[in-house]
C-alpha positions in Angstrom: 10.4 -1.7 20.0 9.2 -1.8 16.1 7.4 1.4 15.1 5.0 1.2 12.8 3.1 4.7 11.3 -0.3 4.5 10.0 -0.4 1.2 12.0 -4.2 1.7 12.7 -4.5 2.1 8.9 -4.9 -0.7 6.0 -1.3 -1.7 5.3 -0.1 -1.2 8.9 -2.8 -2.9 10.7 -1.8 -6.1 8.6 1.8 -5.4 9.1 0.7 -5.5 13.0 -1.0 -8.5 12.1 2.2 -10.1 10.9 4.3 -9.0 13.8 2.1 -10.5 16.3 2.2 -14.0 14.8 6.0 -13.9 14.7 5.7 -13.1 18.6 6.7 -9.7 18.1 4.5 -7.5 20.6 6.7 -4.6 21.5 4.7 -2.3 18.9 4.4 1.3 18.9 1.8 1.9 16.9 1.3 5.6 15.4 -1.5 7.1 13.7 -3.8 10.3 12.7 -7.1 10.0 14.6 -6.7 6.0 14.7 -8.8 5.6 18.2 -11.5 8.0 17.4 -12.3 6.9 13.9 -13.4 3.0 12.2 -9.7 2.4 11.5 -9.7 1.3 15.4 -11.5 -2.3 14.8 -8.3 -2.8 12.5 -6.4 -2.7 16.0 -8.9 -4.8 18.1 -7.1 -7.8 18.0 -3.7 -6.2 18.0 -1.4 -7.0 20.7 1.2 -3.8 20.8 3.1 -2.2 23.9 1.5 1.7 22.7 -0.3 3.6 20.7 0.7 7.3 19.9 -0.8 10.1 17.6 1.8 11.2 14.7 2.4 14.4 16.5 3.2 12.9 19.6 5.3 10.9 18.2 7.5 13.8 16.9 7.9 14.6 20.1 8.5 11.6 21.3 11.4 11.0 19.0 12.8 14.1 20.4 13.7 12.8 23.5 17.1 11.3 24.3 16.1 8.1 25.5 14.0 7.5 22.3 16.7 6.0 20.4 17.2 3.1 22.9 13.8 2.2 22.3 13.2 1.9 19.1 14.4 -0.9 16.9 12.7 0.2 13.5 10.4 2.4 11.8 8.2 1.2 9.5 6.4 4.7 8.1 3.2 3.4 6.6 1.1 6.7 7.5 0.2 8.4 4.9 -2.3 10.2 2.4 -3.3 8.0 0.3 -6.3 9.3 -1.5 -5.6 9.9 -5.3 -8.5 12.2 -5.4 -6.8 14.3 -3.1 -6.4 18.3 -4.3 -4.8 19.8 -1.3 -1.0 20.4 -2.0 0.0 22.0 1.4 -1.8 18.8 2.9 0.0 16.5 1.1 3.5 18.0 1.1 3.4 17.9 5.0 2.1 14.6 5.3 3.4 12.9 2.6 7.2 14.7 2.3 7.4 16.7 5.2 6.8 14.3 7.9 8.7 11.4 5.9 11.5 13.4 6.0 11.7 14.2 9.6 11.5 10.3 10.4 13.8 9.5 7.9 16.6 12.2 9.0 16.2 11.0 12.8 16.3 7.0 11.9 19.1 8.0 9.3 21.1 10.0 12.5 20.1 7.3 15.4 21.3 4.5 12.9 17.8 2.6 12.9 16.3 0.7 9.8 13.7 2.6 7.7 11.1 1.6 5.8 8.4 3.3 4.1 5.6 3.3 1.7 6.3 4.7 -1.7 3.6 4.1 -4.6 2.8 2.7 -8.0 1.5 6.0 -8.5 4.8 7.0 -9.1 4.7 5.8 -12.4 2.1 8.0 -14.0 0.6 6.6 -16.9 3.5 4.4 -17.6 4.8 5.8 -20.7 8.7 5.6 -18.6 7.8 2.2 -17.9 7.7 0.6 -14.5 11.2 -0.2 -14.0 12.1 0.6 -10.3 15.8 1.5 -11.3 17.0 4.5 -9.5 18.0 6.3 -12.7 15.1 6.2 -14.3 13.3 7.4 -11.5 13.6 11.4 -11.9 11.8 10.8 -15.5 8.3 9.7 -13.6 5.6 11.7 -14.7 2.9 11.2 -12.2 -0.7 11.9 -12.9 -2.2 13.1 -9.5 -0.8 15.3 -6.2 -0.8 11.9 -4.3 1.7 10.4 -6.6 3.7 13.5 -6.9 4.0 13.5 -2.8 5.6 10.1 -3.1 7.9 10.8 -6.0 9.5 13.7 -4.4 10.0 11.4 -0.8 11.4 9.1 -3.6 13.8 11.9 -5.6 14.7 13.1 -1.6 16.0 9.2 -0.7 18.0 9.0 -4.2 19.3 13.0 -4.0 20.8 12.1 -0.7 22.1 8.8 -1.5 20.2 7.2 1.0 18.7 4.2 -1.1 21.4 2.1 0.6 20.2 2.5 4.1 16.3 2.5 3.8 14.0 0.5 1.9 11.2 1.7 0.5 8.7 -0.2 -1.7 6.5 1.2 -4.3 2.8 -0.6 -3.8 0.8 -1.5 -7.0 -2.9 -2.3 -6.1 -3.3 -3.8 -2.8 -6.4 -5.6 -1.2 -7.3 -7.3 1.8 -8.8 -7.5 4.8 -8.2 -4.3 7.1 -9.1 -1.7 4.5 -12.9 -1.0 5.1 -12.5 2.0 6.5 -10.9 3.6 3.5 -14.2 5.0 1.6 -13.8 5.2 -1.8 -10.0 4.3 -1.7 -11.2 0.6 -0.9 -10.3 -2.3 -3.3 -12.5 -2.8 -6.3 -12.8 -6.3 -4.7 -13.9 -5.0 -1.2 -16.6 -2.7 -3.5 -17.6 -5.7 -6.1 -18.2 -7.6 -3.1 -20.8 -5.8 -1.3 -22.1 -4.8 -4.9 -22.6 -8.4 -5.9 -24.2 -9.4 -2.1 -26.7 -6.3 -2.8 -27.4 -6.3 -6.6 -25.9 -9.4 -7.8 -23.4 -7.5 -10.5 -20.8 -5.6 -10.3 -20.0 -2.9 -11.9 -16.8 -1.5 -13.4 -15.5 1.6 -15.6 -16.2 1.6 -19.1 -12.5 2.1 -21.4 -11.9 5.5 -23.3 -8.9 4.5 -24.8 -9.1 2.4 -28.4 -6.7 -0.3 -27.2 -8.4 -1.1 -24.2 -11.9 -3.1 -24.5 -13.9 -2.3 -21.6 -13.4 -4.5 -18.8 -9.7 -5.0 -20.2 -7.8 -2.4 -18.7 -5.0 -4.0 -16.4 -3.5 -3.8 -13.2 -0.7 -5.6 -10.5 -3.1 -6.6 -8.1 -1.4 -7.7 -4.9 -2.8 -9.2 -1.7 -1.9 -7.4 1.3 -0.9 -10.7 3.0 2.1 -11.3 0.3 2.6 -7.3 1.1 3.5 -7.7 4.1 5.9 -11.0 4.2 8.2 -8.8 1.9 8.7 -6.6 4.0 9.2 -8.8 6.8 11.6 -10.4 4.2 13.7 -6.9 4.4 13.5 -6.5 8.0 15.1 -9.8 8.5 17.6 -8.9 5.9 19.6 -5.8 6.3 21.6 -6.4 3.3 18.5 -5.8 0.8 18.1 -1.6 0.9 16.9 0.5 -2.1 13.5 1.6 -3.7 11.6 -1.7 -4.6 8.8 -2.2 -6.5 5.9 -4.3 -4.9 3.3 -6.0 -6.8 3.0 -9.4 -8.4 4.9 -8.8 -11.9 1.4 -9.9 -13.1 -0.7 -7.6 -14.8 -4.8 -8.9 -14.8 -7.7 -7.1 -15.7 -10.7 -5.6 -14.2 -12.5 -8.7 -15.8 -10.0 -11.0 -14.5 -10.8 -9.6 -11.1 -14.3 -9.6 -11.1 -14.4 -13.3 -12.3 -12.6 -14.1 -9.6 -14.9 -12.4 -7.0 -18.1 -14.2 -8.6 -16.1 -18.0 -8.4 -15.2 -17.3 -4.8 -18.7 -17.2 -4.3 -20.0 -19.3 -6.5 -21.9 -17.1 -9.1 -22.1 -16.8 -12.7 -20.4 -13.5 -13.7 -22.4 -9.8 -14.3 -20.9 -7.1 -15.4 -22.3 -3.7 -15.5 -20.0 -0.9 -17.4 -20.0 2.6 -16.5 -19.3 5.9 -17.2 -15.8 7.1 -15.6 -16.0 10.6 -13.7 -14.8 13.1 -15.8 -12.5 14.6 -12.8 -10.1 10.8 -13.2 -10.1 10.4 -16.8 -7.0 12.0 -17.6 -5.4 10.9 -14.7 -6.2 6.8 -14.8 -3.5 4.3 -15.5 -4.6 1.7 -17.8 -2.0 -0.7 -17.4 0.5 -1.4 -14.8 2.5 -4.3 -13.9 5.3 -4.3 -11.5 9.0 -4.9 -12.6 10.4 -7.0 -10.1 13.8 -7.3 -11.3 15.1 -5.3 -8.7 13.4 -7.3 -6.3 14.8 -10.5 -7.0 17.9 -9.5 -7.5 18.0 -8.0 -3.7 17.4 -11.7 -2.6 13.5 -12.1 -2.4 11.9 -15.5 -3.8 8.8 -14.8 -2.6 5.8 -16.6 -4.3 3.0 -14.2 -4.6 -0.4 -15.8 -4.3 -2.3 -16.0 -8.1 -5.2 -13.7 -8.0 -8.2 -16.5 -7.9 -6.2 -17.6 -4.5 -5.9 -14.4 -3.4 -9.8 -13.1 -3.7 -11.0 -16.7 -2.8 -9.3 -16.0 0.5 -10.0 -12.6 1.2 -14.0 -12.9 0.2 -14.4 -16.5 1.9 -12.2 -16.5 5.1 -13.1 -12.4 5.7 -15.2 -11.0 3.9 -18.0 -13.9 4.4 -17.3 -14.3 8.3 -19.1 -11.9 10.5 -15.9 -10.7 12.1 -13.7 -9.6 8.9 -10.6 -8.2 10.6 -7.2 -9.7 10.8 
Protein backbone atom coordinates (compact mmCIF):
# COMPACT_ATOMS: atom_id res chain seq x y z
CA UNK A 1 0.00 0.00 0.00
CA UNK A 2 1.37 3.64 -1.13
CA UNK A 3 0.52 6.38 1.37
CA UNK A 4 -0.02 9.42 0.23
CA UNK A 5 -0.61 12.71 2.84
CA UNK A 6 -2.50 15.58 1.80
CA UNK A 7 -3.77 13.13 -0.95
CA UNK A 8 -7.26 14.89 -0.99
CA UNK A 9 -5.22 18.19 -1.59
CA UNK A 10 -3.76 19.72 -4.93
CA UNK A 11 -0.50 17.94 -5.47
CA UNK A 12 -1.63 14.64 -3.92
CA UNK A 13 -4.88 14.31 -5.59
CA UNK A 14 -2.84 14.43 -9.03
CA UNK A 15 -0.24 12.20 -7.56
CA UNK A 16 -3.43 9.79 -6.93
CA UNK A 17 -4.29 10.59 -10.36
CA UNK A 18 -0.96 9.20 -11.60
CA UNK A 19 -1.05 6.12 -9.51
CA UNK A 20 -4.27 5.02 -10.72
CA UNK A 21 -3.26 5.09 -14.35
CA UNK A 22 -0.21 2.99 -13.64
CA UNK A 23 -2.77 0.40 -11.99
CA UNK A 24 -1.76 1.21 -8.68
CA UNK A 25 -4.97 1.18 -6.39
CA UNK A 26 -3.82 0.14 -3.03
CA UNK A 27 -3.87 3.97 -1.83
CA UNK A 28 -4.11 5.18 1.57
CA UNK A 29 -5.00 8.37 1.22
CA UNK A 30 -4.56 10.81 4.31
CA UNK A 31 -5.71 14.21 4.88
CA UNK A 32 -7.00 17.22 7.30
CA UNK A 33 -10.75 17.53 6.83
CA UNK A 34 -10.49 16.06 3.14
CA UNK A 35 -14.23 14.48 3.13
CA UNK A 36 -15.99 17.42 4.76
CA UNK A 37 -14.50 20.23 2.75
CA UNK A 38 -14.36 20.96 -1.52
CA UNK A 39 -10.92 19.19 -1.63
CA UNK A 40 -13.28 15.92 -1.83
CA UNK A 41 -14.30 16.37 -5.67
CA UNK A 42 -10.36 16.10 -6.12
CA UNK A 43 -10.91 12.41 -4.86
CA UNK A 44 -14.19 11.67 -6.82
CA UNK A 45 -12.72 9.76 -9.46
CA UNK A 46 -9.95 8.26 -7.29
CA UNK A 47 -9.73 4.68 -7.04
CA UNK A 48 -7.78 3.99 -3.39
CA UNK A 49 -8.16 1.01 -0.89
CA UNK A 50 -8.73 4.00 2.32
CA UNK A 51 -8.99 7.12 3.35
CA UNK A 52 -7.76 8.29 6.91
CA UNK A 53 -7.60 11.69 8.79
CA UNK A 54 -3.77 12.72 9.64
CA UNK A 55 -4.41 11.99 13.22
CA UNK A 56 -5.62 8.66 12.58
CA UNK A 57 -3.03 7.97 10.75
CA UNK A 58 -0.53 8.49 13.66
CA UNK A 59 -2.14 6.03 15.20
CA UNK A 60 -2.39 3.90 12.71
CA UNK A 61 1.32 3.86 12.12
CA UNK A 62 1.62 2.93 15.71
CA UNK A 63 0.47 -0.32 15.33
CA UNK A 64 2.70 -3.39 14.70
CA UNK A 65 1.24 -4.62 11.68
CA UNK A 66 1.45 -1.21 10.04
CA UNK A 67 4.77 -1.69 8.62
CA UNK A 68 3.69 -4.70 6.53
CA UNK A 69 1.32 -2.58 4.94
CA UNK A 70 2.82 0.13 3.83
CA UNK A 71 5.06 0.33 0.84
CA UNK A 72 5.77 4.23 0.83
CA UNK A 73 4.96 7.48 2.06
CA UNK A 74 4.59 10.10 0.00
CA UNK A 75 3.95 13.22 2.71
CA UNK A 76 2.32 15.82 0.59
CA UNK A 77 0.09 17.33 3.56
CA UNK A 78 0.90 20.39 4.39
CA UNK A 79 0.39 24.22 5.16
CA UNK A 80 0.88 25.72 2.36
CA UNK A 81 -0.47 29.24 2.62
CA UNK A 82 2.35 31.93 2.46
CA UNK A 83 0.11 34.35 4.10
CA UNK A 84 0.11 32.23 6.99
CA UNK A 85 1.07 34.01 10.55
CA UNK A 86 0.58 31.25 13.01
CA UNK A 87 4.00 29.85 14.08
CA UNK A 88 2.70 27.10 16.55
CA UNK A 89 0.44 26.08 13.57
CA UNK A 90 2.98 25.75 11.20
CA UNK A 91 5.77 24.18 13.34
CA UNK A 92 3.31 21.23 14.13
CA UNK A 93 2.13 20.76 10.78
CA UNK A 94 4.79 21.62 8.80
CA UNK A 95 7.98 20.17 11.09
CA UNK A 96 6.41 18.35 13.71
CA UNK A 97 4.30 15.97 11.99
CA UNK A 98 7.04 15.60 9.00
CA UNK A 99 9.22 14.50 11.49
CA UNK A 100 7.17 11.82 13.10
CA UNK A 101 6.57 10.23 9.55
CA UNK A 102 9.93 10.57 8.59
CA UNK A 103 11.44 8.89 11.96
CA UNK A 104 8.86 5.87 11.58
CA UNK A 105 9.56 5.27 7.59
CA UNK A 106 13.34 6.03 8.47
CA UNK A 107 12.99 3.02 11.49
CA UNK A 108 10.48 0.55 9.35
CA UNK A 109 12.95 1.02 6.30
CA UNK A 110 10.15 2.43 3.84
CA UNK A 111 10.85 5.09 1.12
CA UNK A 112 10.02 8.76 1.99
CA UNK A 113 9.09 11.42 0.12
CA UNK A 114 7.96 14.73 0.88
CA UNK A 115 7.18 18.21 -0.22
CA UNK A 116 9.78 20.82 0.47
CA UNK A 117 9.39 24.43 -1.22
CA UNK A 118 10.77 27.06 -3.47
CA UNK A 119 9.98 29.12 -0.75
CA UNK A 120 12.98 28.01 0.75
CA UNK A 121 14.88 30.24 -1.22
CA UNK A 122 13.78 33.65 0.03
CA UNK A 123 14.33 36.30 -2.22
CA UNK A 124 17.17 34.49 -3.99
CA UNK A 125 19.98 36.56 -3.08
CA UNK A 126 21.90 32.65 -2.05
CA UNK A 127 20.77 31.60 -5.33
CA UNK A 128 18.61 28.62 -6.13
CA UNK A 129 21.14 25.96 -6.09
CA UNK A 130 19.57 22.88 -4.33
CA UNK A 131 23.17 21.75 -3.00
CA UNK A 132 23.06 20.59 0.44
CA UNK A 133 25.72 22.94 1.60
CA UNK A 134 24.38 25.76 0.63
CA UNK A 135 21.24 25.06 2.12
CA UNK A 136 21.67 26.42 5.82
CA UNK A 137 22.41 29.94 4.13
CA UNK A 138 18.54 30.20 2.88
CA UNK A 139 16.92 33.19 4.11
CA UNK A 140 13.34 32.66 3.64
CA UNK A 141 10.90 35.48 3.53
CA UNK A 142 7.60 34.15 5.20
CA UNK A 143 6.74 31.43 8.31
CA UNK A 144 5.59 28.98 5.46
CA UNK A 145 8.98 28.82 3.94
CA UNK A 146 10.78 28.83 7.26
CA UNK A 147 8.50 25.53 8.18
CA UNK A 148 9.98 23.81 5.16
CA UNK A 149 13.56 24.99 5.60
CA UNK A 150 13.88 23.73 9.06
CA UNK A 151 12.09 19.98 7.79
CA UNK A 152 14.94 20.63 5.18
CA UNK A 153 18.07 21.59 7.86
CA UNK A 154 16.33 18.36 10.03
CA UNK A 155 16.88 15.84 6.74
CA UNK A 156 20.54 17.26 6.11
CA UNK A 157 21.51 17.50 10.21
CA UNK A 158 20.67 13.89 10.42
CA UNK A 159 22.26 12.77 7.28
CA UNK A 160 19.24 11.49 6.01
CA UNK A 161 19.28 13.05 2.35
CA UNK A 162 20.51 9.61 1.24
CA UNK A 163 17.42 7.76 2.24
CA UNK A 164 14.46 10.19 1.48
CA UNK A 165 13.82 12.38 -1.33
CA UNK A 166 12.42 15.45 -0.99
CA UNK A 167 11.72 17.97 -3.74
CA UNK A 168 11.50 21.69 -3.43
CA UNK A 169 8.28 22.94 -5.72
CA UNK A 170 8.58 26.24 -7.69
CA UNK A 171 5.19 27.42 -8.89
CA UNK A 172 2.86 24.64 -9.59
CA UNK A 173 -0.60 24.72 -11.59
CA UNK A 174 -3.08 22.42 -12.67
CA UNK A 175 -6.11 20.90 -12.48
CA UNK A 176 -7.01 19.77 -8.72
CA UNK A 177 -6.17 22.99 -7.05
CA UNK A 178 -9.60 25.00 -6.95
CA UNK A 179 -10.17 24.56 -3.61
CA UNK A 180 -7.12 26.36 -2.50
CA UNK A 181 -8.64 30.10 -2.24
CA UNK A 182 -6.23 32.58 -2.71
CA UNK A 183 -3.26 30.06 -2.87
CA UNK A 184 -4.59 29.05 -6.45
CA UNK A 185 -2.45 29.50 -9.57
CA UNK A 186 -2.39 32.92 -11.18
CA UNK A 187 -3.54 30.87 -14.18
CA UNK A 188 -6.61 29.21 -12.37
CA UNK A 189 -7.38 33.12 -11.20
CA UNK A 190 -6.58 34.86 -14.83
CA UNK A 191 -8.87 32.32 -16.00
CA UNK A 192 -12.02 32.97 -14.43
CA UNK A 193 -10.87 36.80 -14.49
CA UNK A 194 -10.68 36.80 -18.31
CA UNK A 195 -14.22 34.44 -18.68
CA UNK A 196 -15.87 37.35 -16.34
CA UNK A 197 -14.14 40.67 -17.32
CA UNK A 198 -12.13 39.87 -20.23
CA UNK A 199 -8.56 41.00 -18.65
CA UNK A 200 -6.60 39.97 -16.30
CA UNK A 201 -5.05 41.55 -13.89
CA UNK A 202 -1.54 41.20 -12.37
CA UNK A 203 0.81 43.03 -9.65
CA UNK A 204 2.32 46.17 -10.54
CA UNK A 205 6.64 45.94 -9.94
CA UNK A 206 8.22 48.05 -6.97
CA UNK A 207 11.55 47.18 -7.76
CA UNK A 208 13.51 49.41 -10.60
CA UNK A 209 14.78 46.31 -12.46
CA UNK A 210 11.63 44.79 -12.89
CA UNK A 211 9.01 46.42 -15.53
CA UNK A 212 5.65 45.62 -14.44
CA UNK A 213 4.40 42.50 -15.76
CA UNK A 214 8.21 41.33 -15.96
CA UNK A 215 8.82 39.84 -12.75
CA UNK A 216 9.70 36.00 -13.29
CA UNK A 217 8.90 32.77 -12.03
CA UNK A 218 9.49 28.54 -12.68
CA UNK A 219 6.20 27.83 -13.49
CA UNK A 220 5.65 24.03 -13.51
CA UNK A 221 2.61 21.96 -14.45
CA UNK A 222 1.47 19.66 -11.89
CA UNK A 223 1.33 16.81 -14.47
CA UNK A 224 5.38 17.03 -15.17
CA UNK A 225 5.22 17.30 -11.08
CA UNK A 226 4.17 14.31 -10.56
CA UNK A 227 6.00 11.95 -13.23
CA UNK A 228 9.21 13.05 -11.25
CA UNK A 229 8.31 11.80 -8.60
CA UNK A 230 7.06 8.73 -10.03
CA UNK A 231 10.56 8.88 -11.71
CA UNK A 232 12.10 8.57 -7.86
CA UNK A 233 9.82 5.98 -6.68
CA UNK A 234 10.79 3.69 -9.46
CA UNK A 235 14.34 4.60 -8.72
CA UNK A 236 15.62 3.97 -5.28
CA UNK A 237 19.08 4.92 -6.20
CA UNK A 238 18.06 8.82 -6.79
CA UNK A 239 17.68 10.22 -2.81
CA UNK A 240 18.49 13.80 -1.69
CA UNK A 241 16.76 17.33 -1.68
CA UNK A 242 15.79 18.13 -5.31
CA UNK A 243 14.70 21.00 -6.75
CA UNK A 244 11.46 20.91 -8.91
CA UNK A 245 10.56 23.34 -11.43
CA UNK A 246 11.27 23.69 -15.11
CA UNK A 247 14.85 25.47 -14.98
CA UNK A 248 12.84 28.09 -17.01
CA UNK A 249 12.13 31.22 -15.59
CA UNK A 250 8.88 33.24 -17.52
CA UNK A 251 7.14 36.15 -16.56
CA UNK A 252 3.81 37.09 -15.30
CA UNK A 253 3.35 38.53 -19.00
CA UNK A 254 4.59 35.39 -20.48
CA UNK A 255 1.82 33.64 -18.44
CA UNK A 256 -0.89 35.63 -19.07
CA UNK A 257 -0.27 35.57 -22.90
CA UNK A 258 -0.42 32.18 -22.72
CA UNK A 259 -3.77 32.04 -20.94
CA UNK A 260 -5.39 34.59 -23.58
CA UNK A 261 -3.88 32.19 -26.87
CA UNK A 262 -5.35 29.07 -25.14
CA UNK A 263 -8.45 30.76 -25.58
CA UNK A 264 -8.18 32.55 -28.32
CA UNK A 265 -8.17 36.29 -27.15
CA UNK A 266 -6.12 39.23 -27.72
CA UNK A 267 -4.12 40.02 -24.49
CA UNK A 268 -5.51 42.68 -21.50
CA UNK A 269 -3.61 43.39 -18.91
CA UNK A 270 -4.68 45.29 -15.90
CA UNK A 271 -1.74 46.27 -13.27
CA UNK A 272 -2.28 46.60 -9.72
CA UNK A 273 -1.34 47.69 -6.59
CA UNK A 274 0.43 44.80 -4.45
CA UNK A 275 -0.84 44.54 -0.65
CA UNK A 276 1.39 46.18 1.47
CA UNK A 277 1.39 42.96 4.00
CA UNK A 278 3.53 40.78 0.72
CA UNK A 279 5.68 43.45 -0.55
CA UNK A 280 8.62 42.74 1.43
CA UNK A 281 8.21 39.21 1.31
CA UNK A 282 7.63 38.67 -2.77
CA UNK A 283 10.22 36.87 -4.85
CA UNK A 284 10.76 38.52 -8.07
CA UNK A 285 12.62 36.00 -9.81
CA UNK A 286 13.13 32.38 -9.41
CA UNK A 287 14.22 29.71 -11.59
CA UNK A 288 14.94 26.19 -10.56
CA UNK A 289 18.54 24.75 -10.69
CA UNK A 290 18.17 21.46 -11.86
CA UNK A 291 21.60 20.35 -11.84
CA UNK A 292 21.14 18.20 -9.04
CA UNK A 293 18.28 16.74 -10.71
CA UNK A 294 19.83 15.56 -13.77
CA UNK A 295 22.64 14.47 -12.28
CA UNK A 296 20.47 11.93 -10.03
CA UNK A 297 19.26 10.34 -13.42
CA UNK A 298 16.08 12.36 -14.41
CA UNK A 299 15.68 13.32 -18.35
CA UNK A 300 12.46 14.40 -17.91
CA UNK A 301 11.12 16.83 -20.58
CA UNK A 302 9.00 19.38 -18.89
CA UNK A 303 6.14 20.67 -20.96
CA UNK A 304 6.92 24.62 -22.32
CA UNK A 305 4.57 26.89 -20.63
CA UNK A 306 2.11 27.62 -23.87
CA UNK A 307 1.63 23.58 -23.80
CA UNK A 308 1.22 23.47 -20.40
CA UNK A 309 -1.74 26.39 -19.93
CA UNK A 310 -3.17 25.33 -23.34
CA UNK A 311 -3.82 22.05 -21.65
CA UNK A 312 -4.80 22.90 -18.37
CA UNK A 313 -7.42 25.82 -19.60
CA UNK A 314 -8.75 23.74 -22.78
CA UNK A 315 -8.95 19.99 -21.61
CA UNK A 316 -10.05 21.33 -17.72
CA UNK A 317 -10.69 24.28 -17.19
CA UNK A 318 -13.21 24.65 -20.35
CA UNK A 319 -14.94 21.20 -19.67
CA UNK A 320 -17.73 21.19 -17.26
CA UNK A 321 -16.11 18.45 -15.15
CA UNK A 322 -12.44 19.97 -14.46
CA UNK A 323 -11.03 17.35 -12.09
CA UNK A 324 -8.41 14.80 -12.89
Amino acid sequence: MIVITGGAGFIGSCLAWKFNALGRNDLLIVDDQGMRTPKSLNLAKRKYADYLEKNDFLKFLSRASSARDVEAIFHMGACADTTETNKEYLWENNFEYSKRLAEWSLKEGRPFFYASSAATYGDGGEGYSDDENKTPRLKPLNLYGMSKQVFDLWVLENKLQKKFAGFKFFNVFGPNEYHKGEMRSVVHKGYGQIKKEGKIRLFKSYRKEYADGEQKRDFVYVKDVVDVMIWFWNHPEARGIFNLGTGRAQSWKDLAHAIFEALGKEDVIEFIEMPENIRDKYQYWTEADLSNLRGAGSLHSFMTLKEAVKDYVLNYLEKQDPYL
